[in-house]
C-alpha positions in Angstrom: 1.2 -19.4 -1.8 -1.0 -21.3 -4.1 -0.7 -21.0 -7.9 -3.9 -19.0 -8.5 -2.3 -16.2 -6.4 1.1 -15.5 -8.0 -0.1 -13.6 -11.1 -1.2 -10.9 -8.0 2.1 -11.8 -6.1 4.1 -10.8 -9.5 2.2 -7.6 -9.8 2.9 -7.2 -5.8 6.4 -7.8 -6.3 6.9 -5.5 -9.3 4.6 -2.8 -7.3 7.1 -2.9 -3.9 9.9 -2.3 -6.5 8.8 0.9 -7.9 5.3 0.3 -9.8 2.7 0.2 -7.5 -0.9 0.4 -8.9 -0.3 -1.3 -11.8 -2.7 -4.2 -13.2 -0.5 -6.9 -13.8 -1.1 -6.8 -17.7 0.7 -3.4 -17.8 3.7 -4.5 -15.6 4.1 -7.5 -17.9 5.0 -4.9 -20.4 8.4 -5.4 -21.5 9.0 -1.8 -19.9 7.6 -1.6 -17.0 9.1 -4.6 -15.3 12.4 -4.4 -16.7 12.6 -0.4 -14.9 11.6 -1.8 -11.9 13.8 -4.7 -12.1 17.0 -2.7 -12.5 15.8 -0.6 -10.0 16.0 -3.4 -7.5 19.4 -4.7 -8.6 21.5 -2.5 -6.7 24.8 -3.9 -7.8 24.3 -4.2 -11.5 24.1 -8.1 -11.6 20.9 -8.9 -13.4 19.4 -10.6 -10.5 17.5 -9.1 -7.1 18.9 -11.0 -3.6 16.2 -10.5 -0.4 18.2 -7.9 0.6 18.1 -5.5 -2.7 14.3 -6.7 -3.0 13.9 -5.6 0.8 16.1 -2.8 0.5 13.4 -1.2 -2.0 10.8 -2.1 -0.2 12.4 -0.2 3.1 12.6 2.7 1.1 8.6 2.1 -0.1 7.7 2.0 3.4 9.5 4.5 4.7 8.0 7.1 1.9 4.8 5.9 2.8 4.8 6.2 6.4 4.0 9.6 6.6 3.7 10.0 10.4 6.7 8.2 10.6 5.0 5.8 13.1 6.4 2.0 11.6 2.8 1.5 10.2 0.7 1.9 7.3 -2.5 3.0 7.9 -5.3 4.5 5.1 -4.2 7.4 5.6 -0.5 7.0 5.0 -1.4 5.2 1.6 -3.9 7.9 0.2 -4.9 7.8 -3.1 -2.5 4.4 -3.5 -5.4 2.6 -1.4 -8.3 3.9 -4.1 -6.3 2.4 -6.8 -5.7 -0.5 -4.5 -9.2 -0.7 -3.8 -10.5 -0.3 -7.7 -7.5 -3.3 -9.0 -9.5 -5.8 -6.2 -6.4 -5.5 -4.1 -8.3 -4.5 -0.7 -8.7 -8.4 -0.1 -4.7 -8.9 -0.6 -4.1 -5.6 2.3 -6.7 -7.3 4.9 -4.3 -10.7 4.0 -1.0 -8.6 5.2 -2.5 -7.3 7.8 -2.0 -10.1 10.2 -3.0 -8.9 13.0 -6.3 -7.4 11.9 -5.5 -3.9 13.2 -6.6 -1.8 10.0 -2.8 -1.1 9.5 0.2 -2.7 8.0 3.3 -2.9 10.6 6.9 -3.1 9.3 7.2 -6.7 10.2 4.0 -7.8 8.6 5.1 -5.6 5.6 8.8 -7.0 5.3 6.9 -10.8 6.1 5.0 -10.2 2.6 8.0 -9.7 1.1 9.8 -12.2 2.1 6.9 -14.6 0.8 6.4 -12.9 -2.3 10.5 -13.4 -3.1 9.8 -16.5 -2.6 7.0 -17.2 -4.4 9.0 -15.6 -7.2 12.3 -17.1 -6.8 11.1 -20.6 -8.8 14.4 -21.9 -8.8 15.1 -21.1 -4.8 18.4 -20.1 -5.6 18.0 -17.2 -3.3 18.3 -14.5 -5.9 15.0 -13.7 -8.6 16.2 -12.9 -12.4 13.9 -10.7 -14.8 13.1 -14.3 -16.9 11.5 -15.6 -13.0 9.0 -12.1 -12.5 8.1 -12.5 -16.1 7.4 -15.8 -16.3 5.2 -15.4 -13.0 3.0 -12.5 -14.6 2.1 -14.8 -17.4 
C-alpha cells in the first residue's frame, strides 16, 4: 500500500470497526476513533489482533448482506454507497472488488482487511494500538 493511500486506509480501518462514512478528519477526532477502537478490542487489552479487527468486520458484513448471499452488491450497501460515493470512495470499492463483478465477495472483503491491518500495524507486531490508527490518520 503506498504512503499516499493510508490516510484512506485509516479512515477504512476505523469505518469496518464501527464508523463507516466518515471523512477521515472526523474519525481523527479524539472520539470517534477511540469508540471504535474499544469496540474492536474484544478482550479489554488496548490493542486490536486480526482476529478482533476481522471479527468486527464479520459482523459489518454480515449486517450488510442483506440477502444473505456472501456478497455486497449496491443494493445491500444502500444509502452507505451514496456517502461512499460523495467522500471519493467509489474508486477504493472498484479496487476491492477484485474480480470486477460489481460486488464485494467475503474473501475479497476479509482480503481488504487483512491489508488494511497491515498497513496499520507499523510495528508488525501483529496487534494495532490506538497510538498506530492515529498516527496513520495524520
Amino acid at each position: 500500500m503506498n504512503r499516499a493511500m493510508i490516510p484512506a486506509a485509516a479512515a477504512t480501518l476505523l469505518a469496518a470497526m464501527g464508523l463507516s462514512g466518515l471523512p477521515p478528519a472526523a474519525i481523527a477526532q479524539e472520539g470517534s476513533g477511540v469508540e471504535a477502537f474499544r469496540a474492536a478490542d474484544a478482550n479489554g487489552d488496548r490493542l486490536v489482533t486480526l482476529d478482533e479487527f476481522q471479527a468486527v468486520r464479520t459482523g459489518r458484513f454480515n449486517s450488510r448482506d442483506r440477502n444473505q448471499d456472501g456478497f455486497l452488491s449496491r443494493d445491500d450497501l444502500g444509502g452507505i454507497a451514496g456517502r461512499f460515493a460523495a467522500g471519493g470512495a467509489e474508486r477504493r470499492l472498484a479496487e476491492i472488488d477484485l474480480d470486477g463483478d460489481s460486488r464485494i465477495s467475503r474473501r475479497e472483503f476479509f482480503h481488504q482487511g487483512q491489508l488494511l491491518f497491515e498497513a496499520a500495524d507499523a510495528n508488525h507486531d501483529g496487534a494495532v494500538s490506538h497510538a498506530e490508527i492515529a498516527a496513520l490518520s495524520r
